[in-house]
C-alpha positions in Angstrom: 89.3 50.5 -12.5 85.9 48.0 -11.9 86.7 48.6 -8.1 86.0 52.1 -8.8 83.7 51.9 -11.3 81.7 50.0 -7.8 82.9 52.5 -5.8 81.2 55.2 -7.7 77.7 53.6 -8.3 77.2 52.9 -4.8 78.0 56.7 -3.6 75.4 57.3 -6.4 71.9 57.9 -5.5 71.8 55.1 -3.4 68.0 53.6 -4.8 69.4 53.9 -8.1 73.2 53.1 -7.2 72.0 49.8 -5.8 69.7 48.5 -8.2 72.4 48.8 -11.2 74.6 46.6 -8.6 71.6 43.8 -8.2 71.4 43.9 -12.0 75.2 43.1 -12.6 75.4 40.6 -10.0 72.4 38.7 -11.5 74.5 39.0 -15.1 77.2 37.3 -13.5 75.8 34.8 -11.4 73.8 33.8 -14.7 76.8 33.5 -16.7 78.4 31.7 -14.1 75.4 28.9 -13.7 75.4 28.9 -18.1 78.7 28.1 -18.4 78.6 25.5 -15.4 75.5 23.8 -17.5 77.3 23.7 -20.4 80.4 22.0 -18.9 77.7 19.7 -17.0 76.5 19.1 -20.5 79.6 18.2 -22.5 81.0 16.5 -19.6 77.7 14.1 -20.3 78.5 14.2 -24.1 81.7 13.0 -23.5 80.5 9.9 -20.7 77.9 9.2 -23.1 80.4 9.0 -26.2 82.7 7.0 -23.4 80.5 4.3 -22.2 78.8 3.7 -26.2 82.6 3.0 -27.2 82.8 0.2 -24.9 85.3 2.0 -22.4 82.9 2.5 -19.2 84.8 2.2 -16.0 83.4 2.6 -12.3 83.7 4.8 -10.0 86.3 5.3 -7.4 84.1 5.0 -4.7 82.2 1.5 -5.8 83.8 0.1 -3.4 82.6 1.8 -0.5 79.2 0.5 1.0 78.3 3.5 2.5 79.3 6.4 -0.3 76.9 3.8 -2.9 74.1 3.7 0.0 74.5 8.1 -0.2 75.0 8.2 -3.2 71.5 6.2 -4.5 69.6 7.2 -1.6 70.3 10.7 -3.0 69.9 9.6 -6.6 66.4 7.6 -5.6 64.8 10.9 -3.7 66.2 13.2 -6.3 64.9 10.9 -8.8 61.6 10.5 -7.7 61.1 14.1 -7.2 61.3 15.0 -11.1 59.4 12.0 -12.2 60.8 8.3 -12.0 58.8 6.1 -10.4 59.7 3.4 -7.7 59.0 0.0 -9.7 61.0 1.8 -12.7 64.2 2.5 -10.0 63.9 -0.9 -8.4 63.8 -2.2 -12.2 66.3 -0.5 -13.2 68.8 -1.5 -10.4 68.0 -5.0 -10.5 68.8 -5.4 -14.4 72.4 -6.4 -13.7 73.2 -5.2 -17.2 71.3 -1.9 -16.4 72.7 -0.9 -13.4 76.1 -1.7 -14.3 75.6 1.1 -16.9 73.8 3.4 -14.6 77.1 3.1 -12.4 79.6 3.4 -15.4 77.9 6.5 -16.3 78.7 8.2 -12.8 82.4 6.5 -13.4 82.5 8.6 -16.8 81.0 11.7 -15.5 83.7 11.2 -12.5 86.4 10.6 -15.2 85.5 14.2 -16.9 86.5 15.9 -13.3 82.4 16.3 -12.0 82.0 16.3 -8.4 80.1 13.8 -6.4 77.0 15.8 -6.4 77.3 16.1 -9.9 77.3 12.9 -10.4 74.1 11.9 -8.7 72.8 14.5 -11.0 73.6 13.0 -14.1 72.2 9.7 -13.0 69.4 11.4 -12.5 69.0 12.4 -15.7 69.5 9.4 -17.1 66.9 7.7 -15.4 64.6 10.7 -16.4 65.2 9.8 -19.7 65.7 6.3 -19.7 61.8 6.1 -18.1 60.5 8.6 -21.4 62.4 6.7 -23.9 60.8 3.7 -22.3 64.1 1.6 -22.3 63.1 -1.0 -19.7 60.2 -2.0 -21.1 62.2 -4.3 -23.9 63.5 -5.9 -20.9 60.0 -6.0 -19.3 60.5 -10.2 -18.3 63.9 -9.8 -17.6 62.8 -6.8 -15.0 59.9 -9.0 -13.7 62.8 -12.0 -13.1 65.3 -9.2 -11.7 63.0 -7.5 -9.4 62.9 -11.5 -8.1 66.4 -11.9 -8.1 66.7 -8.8 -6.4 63.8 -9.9 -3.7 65.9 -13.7 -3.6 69.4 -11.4 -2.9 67.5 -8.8 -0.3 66.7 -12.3 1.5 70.0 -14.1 1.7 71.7 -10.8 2.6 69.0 -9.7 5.4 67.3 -12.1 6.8 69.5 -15.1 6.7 73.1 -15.9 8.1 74.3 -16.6 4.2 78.2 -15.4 4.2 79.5 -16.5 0.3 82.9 -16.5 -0.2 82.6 -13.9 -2.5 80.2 -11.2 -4.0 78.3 -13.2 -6.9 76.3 -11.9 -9.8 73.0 -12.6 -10.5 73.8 -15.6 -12.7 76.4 -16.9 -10.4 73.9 -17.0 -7.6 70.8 -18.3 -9.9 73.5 -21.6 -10.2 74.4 -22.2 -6.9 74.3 -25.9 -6.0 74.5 -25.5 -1.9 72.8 -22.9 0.0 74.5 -22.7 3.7 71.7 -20.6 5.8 72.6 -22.4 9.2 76.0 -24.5 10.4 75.7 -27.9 9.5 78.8 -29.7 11.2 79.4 -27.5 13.9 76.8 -26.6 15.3 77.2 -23.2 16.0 74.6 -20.6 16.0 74.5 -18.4 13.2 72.3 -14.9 13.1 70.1 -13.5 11.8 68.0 -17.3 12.1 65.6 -17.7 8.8 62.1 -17.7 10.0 60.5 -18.2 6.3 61.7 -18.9 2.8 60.9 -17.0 0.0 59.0 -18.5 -3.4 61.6 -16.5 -5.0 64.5 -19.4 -4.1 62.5 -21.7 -7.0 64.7 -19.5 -9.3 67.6 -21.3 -7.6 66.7 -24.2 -10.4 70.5 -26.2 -9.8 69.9 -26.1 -6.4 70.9 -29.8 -4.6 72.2 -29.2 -1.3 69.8 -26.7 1.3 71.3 -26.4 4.8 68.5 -24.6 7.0 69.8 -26.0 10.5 69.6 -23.9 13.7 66.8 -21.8 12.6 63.6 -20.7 13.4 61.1 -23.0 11.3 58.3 -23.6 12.3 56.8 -25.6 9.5 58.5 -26.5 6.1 57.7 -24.0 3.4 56.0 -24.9 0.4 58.9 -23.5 -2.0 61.6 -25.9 -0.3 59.4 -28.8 -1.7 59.4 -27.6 -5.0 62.6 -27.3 -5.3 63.1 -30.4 -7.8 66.8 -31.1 -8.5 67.0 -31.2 -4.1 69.4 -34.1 -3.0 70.6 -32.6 0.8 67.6 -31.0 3.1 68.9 -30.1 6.5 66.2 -28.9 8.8 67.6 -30.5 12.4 67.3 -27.9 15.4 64.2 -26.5 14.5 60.6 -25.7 15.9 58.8 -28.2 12.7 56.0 -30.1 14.3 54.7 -31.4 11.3 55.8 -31.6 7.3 53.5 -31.2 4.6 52.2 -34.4 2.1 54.4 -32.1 -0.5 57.9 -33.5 1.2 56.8 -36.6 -1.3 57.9 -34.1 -4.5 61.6 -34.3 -3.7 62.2 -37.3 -5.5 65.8 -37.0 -5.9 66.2 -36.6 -2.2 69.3 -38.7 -0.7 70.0 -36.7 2.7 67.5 -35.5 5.2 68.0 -34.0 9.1 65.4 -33.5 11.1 67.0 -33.8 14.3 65.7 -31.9 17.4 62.4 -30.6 15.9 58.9 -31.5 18.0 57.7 -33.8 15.8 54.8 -36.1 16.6 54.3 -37.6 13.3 55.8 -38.2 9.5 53.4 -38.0 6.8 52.6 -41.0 4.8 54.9 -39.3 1.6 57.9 -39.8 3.6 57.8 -43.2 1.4 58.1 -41.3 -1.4 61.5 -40.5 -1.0 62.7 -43.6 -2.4 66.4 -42.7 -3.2 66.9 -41.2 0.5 70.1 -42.6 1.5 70.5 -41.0 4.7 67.4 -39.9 7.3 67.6 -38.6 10.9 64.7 -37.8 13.0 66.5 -38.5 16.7 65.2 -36.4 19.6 61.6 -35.6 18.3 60.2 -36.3 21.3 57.1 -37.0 20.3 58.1 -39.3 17.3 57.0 -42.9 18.9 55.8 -44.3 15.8 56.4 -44.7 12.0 54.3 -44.6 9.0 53.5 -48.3 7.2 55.3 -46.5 4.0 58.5 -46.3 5.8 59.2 -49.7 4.4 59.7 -48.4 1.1 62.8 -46.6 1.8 64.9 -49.2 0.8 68.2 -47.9 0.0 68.7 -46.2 3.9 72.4 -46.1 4.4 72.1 -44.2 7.4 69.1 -43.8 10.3 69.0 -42.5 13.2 66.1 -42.6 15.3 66.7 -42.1 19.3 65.6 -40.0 22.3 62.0 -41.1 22.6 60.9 -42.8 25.9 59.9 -45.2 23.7 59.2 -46.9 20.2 56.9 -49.1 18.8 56.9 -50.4 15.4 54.9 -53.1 13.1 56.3 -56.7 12.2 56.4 -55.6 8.7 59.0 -52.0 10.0 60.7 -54.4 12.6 61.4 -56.4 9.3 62.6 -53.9 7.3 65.1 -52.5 9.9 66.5 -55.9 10.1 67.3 -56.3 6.1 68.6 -52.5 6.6 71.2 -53.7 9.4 72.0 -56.7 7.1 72.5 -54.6 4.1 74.9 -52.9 5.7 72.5 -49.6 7.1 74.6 -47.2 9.8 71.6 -47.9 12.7 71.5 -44.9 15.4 68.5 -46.4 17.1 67.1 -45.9 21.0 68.2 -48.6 23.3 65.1 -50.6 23.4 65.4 -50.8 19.3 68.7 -52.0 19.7 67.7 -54.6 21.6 65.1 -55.6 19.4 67.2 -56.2 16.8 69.9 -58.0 18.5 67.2 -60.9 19.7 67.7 -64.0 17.6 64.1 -64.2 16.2 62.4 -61.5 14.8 59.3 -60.1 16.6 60.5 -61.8 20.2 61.1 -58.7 21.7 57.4 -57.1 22.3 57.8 -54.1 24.0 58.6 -52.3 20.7 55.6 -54.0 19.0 52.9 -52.0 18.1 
């Protein structure tokens, strides 16, 4: 019967015939798109109601890289579009507690049977409404610190060769104790090489053990010597041709590599580093001569100092290398060292005088 009923308006006058047509379409097509809003509107009633009792899940696709790249570039564009600002999305992503819910919300609109695209959309909205309601801004030091964290991860992930064993939360990476951005004991090369280190790693406050080996350093970066809990610094196989006065800081320093850099020089503050237990500065080619404060790292275990055409030293270091040796100090030291220390009366062997 509505076949013909069609049939019989189009045979009409045809001006007449097929504006009556239009019109019913329209009818339809808008009751179609109401009662899709209304479902996209309970469906959010119901992922609100879901995530407020404590009974948020994820989405089945959190676990795929590139469908959470798609589905927040989307969300970030669309997003933008109708309002939300960048610094408010960046914000809002790095709140771990914020973005989790952001995500749970797309796992609840997924749970009520919405689509993928739907989805986005609702996150959308949230953020629309989230930025009116002004929900961040009770969170506006915890942003500040998360857009850092965030910076601190962006880093590590990027532009470094860091590989953790496992995905780690904000917290769980604020408390790491070592930080691994270059291979320590083997000696292979690892890429991306770090070329710079962010202030942002200061947030890193238990931070004792810093392997930046094999990398592409050309001076030490202020942050590393602010880093105040730092017991292990390994910066061998680098570009370094000087370190700053500020290496003095570290107080609680007991390792330090410096191997294969082109250093000419140590800065007085090396003495500083009176609990060092362990310094090597072989193959700095340039490196021919100490600082007088060198003395005053007294409890050296191990030293290694080697690949120089030659070293000189004062009575007063010549000295103080002995009373290492005698205390029991692992020596790596260039040949003509060696010898020095092997004659029977301390200062006899000139050549290494200086």
């Amino acid at each position: 019967m509505v076949i013909l009923f069609f049939v019989a308006l189009i045979l009409a006058w045809p001006t007449a015939g097929l504006s009556i047509v239009a019109y019913i379409v329209l009818l339809f097509a808008r009751g179609f798109f109401q009662a899709k809003e209304r479902m996209h509107h309970a469906d959010k009633l119901r992922a609100h109601r879901e995530i407020s009792s404590g009974d948020g899940r994820l989405p089945s696709w959190i676990g795929n890289k590139d469908e959470v790249e798609v589905f927040l570039y989307a969300v970030q564009n669309v997003a933008r579009r109708n309002g939300v600002s960048e610094s408010f999305f960046e914000h809002s992503l790095s709140n771990e507690r914020i973005a989790k819910s952001i995500f749970q919300y797309a796992g609840a609109m997924e749970a009520q049977g919405a689509s993928f695209i739907d989805q986005q959309r609702a996150v959308v909205e949230r953020l629309v409404e989230m930025q009116s309601s002004g929900v961040v801004a009770e969170h506006a030091n915890s942003s500040s610190k998360g857009a850092q964290v965030h910076k601190l991860r962006y880093w590590l992930e990027n532009e470094t060769s860091w590989v953790p064993e496992r995905q780690l939360s904000d917290d769980e990476l604020l408390k790491t104790r070592k930080l691994a951005l270059g291979d320590a004991i083997s000696g292979e090369l690892r890429y991306p090489k770090v070329s710079h280190v962010p202030d942002e790693i200061l947030l890193m406050e238990e931070l004792e053990d810093l392997h930046l080996q094999l990398n592409d350093l050309d001076s030490l970066p202020p942050a590393v010597c602010n880093i105040a809990g730092l017991k292990k610094l390994r910066l061998g196989g680098n570009s370094l041709t000087s370190l700053p006065k500020a290496i003095g800081k570290l107080k609680n320093l007991e390792l330090l590599t410096l191997w294969s850099n082109n250093l000419s020089e140590l800065p007085l503050e090396i003495g500083d580093l009176v609990n060092l237990k362990a310094l090597n500065i072989a193959h700095n080619e340039h490196l021919t001569r100490l600082p007088d404060s060198i003395v005053s790292l007294s409890k050296l275990e191990e030293f290694d100092w080697y690949g120089q055409e030659e070293n000189t030293l004062t009575e007063r270091q010549e000295l103080w290398l002995r009373e290492l040796q005698a205390g029991g100090c692992q020596l790596q030291l260039s040949r003509e060292l060696e010898e020095l220390l092997h004659s029977t009366v301390p200062g006899t062997s000139s050549p290494a005088r200086g």
